[in-house]
Structure formats: structure tokens, C-alpha cells
N, C-alpha and C positions, 0 to 999 in steps of 0.2 A: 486611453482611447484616442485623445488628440495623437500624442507622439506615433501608435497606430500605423495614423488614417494620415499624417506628412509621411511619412515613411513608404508607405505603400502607394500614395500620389507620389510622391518624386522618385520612385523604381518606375511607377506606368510614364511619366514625363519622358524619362534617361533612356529608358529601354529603346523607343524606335529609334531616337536619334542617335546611337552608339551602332545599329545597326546599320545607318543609312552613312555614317561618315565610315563607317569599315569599309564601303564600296567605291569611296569616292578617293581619288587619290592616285597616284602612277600606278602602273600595271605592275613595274617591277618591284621585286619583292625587300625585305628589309636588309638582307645582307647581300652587298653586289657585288660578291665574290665569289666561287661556289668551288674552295679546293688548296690547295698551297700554294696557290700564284697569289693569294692575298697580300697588299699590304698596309703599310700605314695608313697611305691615304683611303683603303677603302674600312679601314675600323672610323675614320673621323667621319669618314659619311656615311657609317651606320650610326656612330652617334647622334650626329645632324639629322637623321631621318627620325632619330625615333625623339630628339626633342622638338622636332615640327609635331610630328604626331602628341604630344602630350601638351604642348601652349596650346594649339589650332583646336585640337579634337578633345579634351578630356577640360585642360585650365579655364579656359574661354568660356565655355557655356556652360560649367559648370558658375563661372563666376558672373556672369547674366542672370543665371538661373537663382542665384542668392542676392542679386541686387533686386528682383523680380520680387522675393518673396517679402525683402527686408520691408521694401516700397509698400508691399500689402497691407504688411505688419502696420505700417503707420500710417496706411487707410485705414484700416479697421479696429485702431487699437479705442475709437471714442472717447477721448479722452484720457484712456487709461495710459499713465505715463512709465509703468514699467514695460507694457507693451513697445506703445512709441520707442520708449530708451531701446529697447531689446533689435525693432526693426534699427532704428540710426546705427547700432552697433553693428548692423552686419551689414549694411552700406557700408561704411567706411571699412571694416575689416574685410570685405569682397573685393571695395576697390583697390584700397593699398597691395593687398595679394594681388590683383590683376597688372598694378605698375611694376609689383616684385617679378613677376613673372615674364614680364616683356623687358625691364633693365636686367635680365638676366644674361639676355643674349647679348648686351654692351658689355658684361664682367667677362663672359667666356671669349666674345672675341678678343679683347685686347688680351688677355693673357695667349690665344695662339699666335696673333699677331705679333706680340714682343717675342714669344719663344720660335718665330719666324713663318709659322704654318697659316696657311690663308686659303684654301681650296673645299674645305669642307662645310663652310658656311654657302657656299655658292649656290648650294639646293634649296635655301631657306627661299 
């Protein structure tokens, strides 16, 4: 019944703000190329657009959102220390995912950087 009633609260949480970050954002659309004039550069700034859209809009407050709940957890665990344990553990496993996911765009650029390409990060 617990697992439930988290489940069904964090669908009502996720749901408006997954619609309100869908509006916000450039006008143009995910692929800026629209034919066989594409090229290189315009796949590297598809990819650039759509891993802004999953740090910014999906990683980010989903990883607030579990540092949110961890924090709860050990509000309300009274004493009880498997609870406490349970919130600390998704603190720290929220945050390290959150550093994972922001040192990520340091591993991608230098590898386009050494392999010479430098224009597709520029959207970030």
C-alpha cells in the first residue's frame, strides 16, 4: 500500500512539470536540418540538444526530487535507523548520479575536442 501511494505521488509530482518544461525551450525543433543538405555538424547538434534536454529537464529534478524525498526519509525515520540508513543512501546515491551526470559533458567534450570537433557543444 506504501509503495502504492510513492508511486502514485511521484507520477502526480512529475506529471505537471514534464509538461511545463516540454514548452519551455527554443522554438526550433530537435533536428535542424530537414532533408539531404544535412550534415555532420547538424547530427552533433542534435545530439547536443537532446542531451541539454535530458541533464536540464528529465536528470536534474528528477535528482532534487530523490534528494527531496531521501531528506524526508530521515525526517521521519524517529529514530528508526534502517529508515535513516535507507534516506542517507539515496542522498548520496542522488548526488553522486547528479555530479555523474554534469562530469559528463567534461568526458564528451574532450574526446570531440582531441578528435578536433568543437561547435556542437556551443548550444549548451
Amino acid at each position: 500500500m506504501k509503495k502504492l501511494f510513492l508511486i502514485t505521488l511521484l507520477i502526480l509530482l512529475l506529471s505537471p512539470s514534464i509538461f511545463v518544461f516540454a514548452q519551455i525551450g527554443p522554438p526550433d525543433s530537435l533536428v535542424p536540418c530537414g532533408g539531404p543538405d544535412c550534415t555532420i555538424e547538424d547530427f552533433f547538434l542534435m545530439l547536443a540538444k537532446i542531451y541539454r534536454f535530458i541533464v536540464w529537464m528529465i536528470a536534474t529534478p528528477l535528482a532534487v526530487l530523490m534528494m527531496t524525498i531521501g531528506g524526508i526519509m530521515i525526517l521521519i525515520s524517529a529514530g528508526n535507523p534502517n529508515l535513516a540508513g535507507m534516506g542517507k543512501k539515496m542522498l548520496w546515491v542522488s548526488a553522486i548520479g547528479l555530479v555523474l551526470v554534469f562530469c559528463s559533458w567534461l568526458i564528451v567534450n574532450f574526446i570531440l575536442t582531441t578528435l578536433g570537433y568543437q561547435r556542437a557543444w556551443n548550444v549548451l
